[in-house]
ChimeraX commands (.cxc) that place a marker at each C-alpha (Angstrom):
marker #1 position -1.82,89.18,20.60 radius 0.5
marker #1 position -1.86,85.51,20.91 radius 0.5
marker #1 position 1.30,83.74,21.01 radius 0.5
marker #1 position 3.11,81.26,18.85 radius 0.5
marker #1 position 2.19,77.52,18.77 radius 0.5
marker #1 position 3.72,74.87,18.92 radius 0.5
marker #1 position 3.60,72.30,16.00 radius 0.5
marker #1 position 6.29,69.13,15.47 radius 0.5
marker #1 position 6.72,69.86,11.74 radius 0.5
marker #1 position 10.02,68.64,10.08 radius 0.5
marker #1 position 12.44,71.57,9.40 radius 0.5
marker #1 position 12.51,70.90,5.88 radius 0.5
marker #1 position 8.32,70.66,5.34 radius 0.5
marker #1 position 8.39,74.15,7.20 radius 0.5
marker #1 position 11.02,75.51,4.72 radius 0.5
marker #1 position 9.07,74.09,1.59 radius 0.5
marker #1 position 5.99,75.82,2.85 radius 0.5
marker #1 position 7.40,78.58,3.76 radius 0.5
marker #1 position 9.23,79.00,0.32 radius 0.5
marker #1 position 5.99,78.48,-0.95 radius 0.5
marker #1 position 3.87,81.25,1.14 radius 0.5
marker #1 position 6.63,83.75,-0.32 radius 0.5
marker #1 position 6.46,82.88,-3.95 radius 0.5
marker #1 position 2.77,82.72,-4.47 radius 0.5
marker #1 position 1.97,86.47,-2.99 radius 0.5
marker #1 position 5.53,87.40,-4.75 radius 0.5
marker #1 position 4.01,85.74,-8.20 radius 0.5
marker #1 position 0.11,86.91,-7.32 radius 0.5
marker #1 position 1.49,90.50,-6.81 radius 0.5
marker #1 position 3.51,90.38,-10.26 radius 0.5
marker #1 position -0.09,89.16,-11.82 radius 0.5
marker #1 position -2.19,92.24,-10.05 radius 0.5
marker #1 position 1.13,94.92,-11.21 radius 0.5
marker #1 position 1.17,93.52,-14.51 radius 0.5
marker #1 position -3.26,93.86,-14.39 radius 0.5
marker #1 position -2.96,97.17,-13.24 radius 0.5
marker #1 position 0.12,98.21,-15.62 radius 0.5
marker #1 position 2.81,98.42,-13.01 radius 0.5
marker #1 position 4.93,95.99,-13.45 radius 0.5
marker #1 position 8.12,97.50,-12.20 radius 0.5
marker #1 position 6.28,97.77,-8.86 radius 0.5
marker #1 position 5.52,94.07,-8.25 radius 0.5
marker #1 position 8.72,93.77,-5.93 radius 0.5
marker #1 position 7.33,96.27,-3.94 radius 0.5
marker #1 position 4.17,95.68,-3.86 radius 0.5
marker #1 position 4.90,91.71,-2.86 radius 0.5
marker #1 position 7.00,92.78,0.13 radius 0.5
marker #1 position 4.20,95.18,1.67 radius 0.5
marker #1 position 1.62,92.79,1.04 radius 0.5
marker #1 position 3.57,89.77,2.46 radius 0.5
marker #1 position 3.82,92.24,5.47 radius 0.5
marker #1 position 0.61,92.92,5.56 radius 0.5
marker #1 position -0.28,89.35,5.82 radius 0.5
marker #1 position 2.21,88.50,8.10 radius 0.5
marker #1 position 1.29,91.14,10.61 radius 0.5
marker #1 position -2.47,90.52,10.39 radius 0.5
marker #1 position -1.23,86.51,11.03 radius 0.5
marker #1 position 0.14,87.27,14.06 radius 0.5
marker #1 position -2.28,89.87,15.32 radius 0.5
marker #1 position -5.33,87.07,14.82 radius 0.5
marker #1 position -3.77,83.94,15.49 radius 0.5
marker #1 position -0.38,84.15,16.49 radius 0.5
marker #1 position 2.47,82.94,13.91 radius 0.5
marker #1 position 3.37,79.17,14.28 radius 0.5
marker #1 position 6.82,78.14,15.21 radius 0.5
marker #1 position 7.55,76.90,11.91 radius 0.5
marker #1 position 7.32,79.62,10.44 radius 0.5
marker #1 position 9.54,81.28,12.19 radius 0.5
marker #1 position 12.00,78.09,12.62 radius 0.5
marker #1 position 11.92,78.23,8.77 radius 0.5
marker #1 position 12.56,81.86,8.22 radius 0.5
marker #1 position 15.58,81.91,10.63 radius 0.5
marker #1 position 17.26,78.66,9.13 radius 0.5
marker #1 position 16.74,81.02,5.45 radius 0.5
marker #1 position 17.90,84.09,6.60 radius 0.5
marker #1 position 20.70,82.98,8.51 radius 0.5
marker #1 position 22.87,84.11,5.67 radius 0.5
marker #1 position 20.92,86.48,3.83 radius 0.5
marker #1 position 23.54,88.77,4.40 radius 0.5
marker #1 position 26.00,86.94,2.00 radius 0.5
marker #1 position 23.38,87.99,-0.85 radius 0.5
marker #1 position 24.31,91.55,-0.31 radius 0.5
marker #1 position 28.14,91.03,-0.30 radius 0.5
marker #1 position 28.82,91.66,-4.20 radius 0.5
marker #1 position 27.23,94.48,-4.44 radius 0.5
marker #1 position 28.66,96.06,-1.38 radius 0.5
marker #1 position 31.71,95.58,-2.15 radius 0.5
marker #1 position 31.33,96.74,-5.57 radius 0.5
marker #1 position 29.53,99.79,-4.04 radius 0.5
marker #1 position 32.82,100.10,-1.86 radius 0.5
marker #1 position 35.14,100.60,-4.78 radius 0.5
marker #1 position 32.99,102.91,-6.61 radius 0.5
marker #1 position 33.13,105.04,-3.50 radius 0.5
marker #1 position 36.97,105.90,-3.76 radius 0.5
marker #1 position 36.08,107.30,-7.41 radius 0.5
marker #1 position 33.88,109.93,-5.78 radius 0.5
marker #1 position 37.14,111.91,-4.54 radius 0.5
marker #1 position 36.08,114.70,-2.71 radius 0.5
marker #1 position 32.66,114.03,-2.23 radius 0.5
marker #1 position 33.90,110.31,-0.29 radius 0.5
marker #1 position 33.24,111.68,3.60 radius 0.5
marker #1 position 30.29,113.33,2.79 radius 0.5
marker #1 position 28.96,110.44,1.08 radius 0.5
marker #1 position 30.20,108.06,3.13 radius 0.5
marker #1 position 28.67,109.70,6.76 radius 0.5
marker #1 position 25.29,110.16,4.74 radius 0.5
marker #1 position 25.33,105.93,3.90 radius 0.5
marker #1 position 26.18,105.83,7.45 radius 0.5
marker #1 position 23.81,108.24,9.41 radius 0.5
marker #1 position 21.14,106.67,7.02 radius 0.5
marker #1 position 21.78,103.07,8.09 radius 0.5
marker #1 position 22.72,103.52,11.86 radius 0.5
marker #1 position 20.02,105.39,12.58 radius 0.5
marker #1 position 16.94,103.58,11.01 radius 0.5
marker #1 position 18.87,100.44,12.57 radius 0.5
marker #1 position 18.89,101.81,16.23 radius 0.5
marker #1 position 15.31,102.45,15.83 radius 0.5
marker #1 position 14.46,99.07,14.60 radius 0.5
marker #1 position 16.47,97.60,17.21 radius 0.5
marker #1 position 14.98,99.48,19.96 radius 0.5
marker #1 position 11.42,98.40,18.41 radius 0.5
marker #1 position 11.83,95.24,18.15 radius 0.5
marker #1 position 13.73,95.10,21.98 radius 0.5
marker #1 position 10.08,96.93,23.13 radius 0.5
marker #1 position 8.00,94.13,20.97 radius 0.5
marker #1 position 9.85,91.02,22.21 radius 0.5
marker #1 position 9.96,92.16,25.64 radius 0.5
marker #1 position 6.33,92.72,25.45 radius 0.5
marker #1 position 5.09,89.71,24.38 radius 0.5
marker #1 position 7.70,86.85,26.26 radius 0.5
marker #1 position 7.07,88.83,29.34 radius 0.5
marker #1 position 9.75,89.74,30.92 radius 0.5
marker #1 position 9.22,93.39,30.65 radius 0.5
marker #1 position 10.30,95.36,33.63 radius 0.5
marker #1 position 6.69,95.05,35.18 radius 0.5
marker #1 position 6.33,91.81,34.42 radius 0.5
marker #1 position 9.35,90.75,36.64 radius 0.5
marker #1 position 8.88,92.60,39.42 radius 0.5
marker #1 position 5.21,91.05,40.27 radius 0.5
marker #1 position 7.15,88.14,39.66 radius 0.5
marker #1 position 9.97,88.71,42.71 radius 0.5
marker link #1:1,2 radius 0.2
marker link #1:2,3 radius 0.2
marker link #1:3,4 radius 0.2
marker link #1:4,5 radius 0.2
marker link #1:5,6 radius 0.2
marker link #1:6,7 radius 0.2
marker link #1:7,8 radius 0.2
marker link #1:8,9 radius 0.2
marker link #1:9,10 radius 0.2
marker link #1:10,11 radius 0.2
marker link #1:11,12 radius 0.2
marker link #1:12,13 radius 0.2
marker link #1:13,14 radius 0.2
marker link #1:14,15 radius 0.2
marker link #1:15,16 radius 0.2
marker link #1:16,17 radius 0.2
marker link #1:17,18 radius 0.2
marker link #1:18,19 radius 0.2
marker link #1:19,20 radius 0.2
marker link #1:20,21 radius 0.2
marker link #1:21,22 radius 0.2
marker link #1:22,23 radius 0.2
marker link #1:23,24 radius 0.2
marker link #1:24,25 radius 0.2
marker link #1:25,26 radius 0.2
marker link #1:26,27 radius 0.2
marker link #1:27,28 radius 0.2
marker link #1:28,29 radius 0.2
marker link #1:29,30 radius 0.2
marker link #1:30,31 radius 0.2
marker link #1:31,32 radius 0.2
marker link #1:32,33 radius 0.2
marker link #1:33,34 radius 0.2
marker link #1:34,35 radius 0.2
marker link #1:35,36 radius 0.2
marker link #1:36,37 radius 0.2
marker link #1:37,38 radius 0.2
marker link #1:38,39 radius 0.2
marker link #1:39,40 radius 0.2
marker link #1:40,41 radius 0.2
marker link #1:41,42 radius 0.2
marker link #1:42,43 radius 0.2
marker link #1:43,44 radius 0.2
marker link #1:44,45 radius 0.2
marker link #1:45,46 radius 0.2
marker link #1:46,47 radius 0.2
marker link #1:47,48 radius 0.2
marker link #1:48,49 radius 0.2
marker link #1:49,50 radius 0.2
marker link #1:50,51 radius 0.2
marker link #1:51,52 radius 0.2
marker link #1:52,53 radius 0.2
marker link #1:53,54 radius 0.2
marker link #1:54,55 radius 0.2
marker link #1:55,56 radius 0.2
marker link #1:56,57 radius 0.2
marker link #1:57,58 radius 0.2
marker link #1:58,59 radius 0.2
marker link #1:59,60 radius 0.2
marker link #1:60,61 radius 0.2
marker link #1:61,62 radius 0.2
marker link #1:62,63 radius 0.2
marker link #1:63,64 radius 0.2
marker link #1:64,65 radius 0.2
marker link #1:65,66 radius 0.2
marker link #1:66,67 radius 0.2
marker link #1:67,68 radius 0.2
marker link #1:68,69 radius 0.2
marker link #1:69,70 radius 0.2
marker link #1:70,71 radius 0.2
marker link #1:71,72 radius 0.2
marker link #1:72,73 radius 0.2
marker link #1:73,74 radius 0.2
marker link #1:74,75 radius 0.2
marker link #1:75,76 radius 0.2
marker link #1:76,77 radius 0.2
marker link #1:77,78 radius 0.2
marker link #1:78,79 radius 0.2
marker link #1:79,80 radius 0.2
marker link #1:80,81 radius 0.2
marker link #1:81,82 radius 0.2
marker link #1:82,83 radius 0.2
marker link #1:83,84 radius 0.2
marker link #1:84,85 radius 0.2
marker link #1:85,86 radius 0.2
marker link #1:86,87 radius 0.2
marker link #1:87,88 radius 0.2
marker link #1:88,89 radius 0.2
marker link #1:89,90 radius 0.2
marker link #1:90,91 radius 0.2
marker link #1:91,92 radius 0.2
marker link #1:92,93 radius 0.2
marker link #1:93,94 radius 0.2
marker link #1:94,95 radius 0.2
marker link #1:95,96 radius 0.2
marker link #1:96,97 radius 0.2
marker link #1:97,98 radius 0.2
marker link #1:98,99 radius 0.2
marker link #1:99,100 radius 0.2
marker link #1:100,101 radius 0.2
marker link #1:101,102 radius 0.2
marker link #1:102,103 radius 0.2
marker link #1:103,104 radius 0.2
marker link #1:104,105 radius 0.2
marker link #1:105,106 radius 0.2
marker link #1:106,107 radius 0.2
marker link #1:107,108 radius 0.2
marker link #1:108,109 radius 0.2
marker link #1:109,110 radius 0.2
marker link #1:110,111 radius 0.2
marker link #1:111,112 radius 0.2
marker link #1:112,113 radius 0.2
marker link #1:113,114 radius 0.2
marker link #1:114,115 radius 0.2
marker link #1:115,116 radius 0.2
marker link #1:116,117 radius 0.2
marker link #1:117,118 radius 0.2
marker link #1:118,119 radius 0.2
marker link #1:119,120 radius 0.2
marker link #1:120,121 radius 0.2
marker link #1:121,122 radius 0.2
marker link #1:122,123 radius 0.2
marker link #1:123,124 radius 0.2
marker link #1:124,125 radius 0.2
marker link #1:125,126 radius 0.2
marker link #1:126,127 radius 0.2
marker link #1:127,128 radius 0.2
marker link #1:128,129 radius 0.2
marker link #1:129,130 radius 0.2
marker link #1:130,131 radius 0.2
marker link #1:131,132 radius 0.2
marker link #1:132,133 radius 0.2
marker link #1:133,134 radius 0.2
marker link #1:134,135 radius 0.2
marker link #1:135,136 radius 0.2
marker link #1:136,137 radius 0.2
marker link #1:137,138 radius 0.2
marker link #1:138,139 radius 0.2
marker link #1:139,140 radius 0.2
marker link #1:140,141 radius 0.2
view
């Protein structure tokens, strides 16, 4: 894997263009699902492909700092996008009555542990290619 390069883009260029990557393969996937008669699908079907690019991006060239300066300025509060509907989800829970623990350690034993495997992934990954696994520092001592 080759690593990230460098490149003095303005923050805002990198955000246009990286707005742009991510609605022209969301709108060229809604063309192919509406083609192919699957139109329901074209969320879907945008997100794999946008990780399929993405991955193949960084496995051939290496992803350019922009593009990842840009995605972390956008998603730095991508979580306040899910806030309505959690906490709309939250109320409905108390109407489930007895059914509220079960449902409630379910929700949780299906986020915590898909999230503790993600985060021990991605600790592996960036480890890996910054260098400072454990092998890595020891040669270097």
């Amino acid at each position: 894997m080759k690593s990230t390069h460098l490149s003095n883009m303005p923050l805002w260029l990198a955000i246009v263009l990286t707005l742009a990557i991510v609605i022209l393969v969301r709108e060229s996937a809604v063309v192919i699902c509406q083609w192919a008669g699957i139109e329901k699908a074209a969320n879907i079907v945008g997100l794999v492909a946008m990780f399929c690019i993405l991955m193949a991006w960084r496995l051939l060239k290496g992803l350019p700092s922009w593009l990842t300066q840009a995605s972390n300025t956008l998603l730095v509060d991508s979580g306040f996008a899910f806030l309505p509907v959690s906490a709309g989800a939250g109320l409905l829970l108390f109407a489930l009555g007895d059914e509220l623990w079960g449902v409630m350690i379910t929700m949780i034993i299906s986020v915590l542990i898909p999230l503790w495997g993600l985060a021990i992934l991605s600790n592996r990954w960036l480890n890996n290619n910054v260098g400072t696994s454990p092998t890595s520092i020891e040669k270097h001592k």
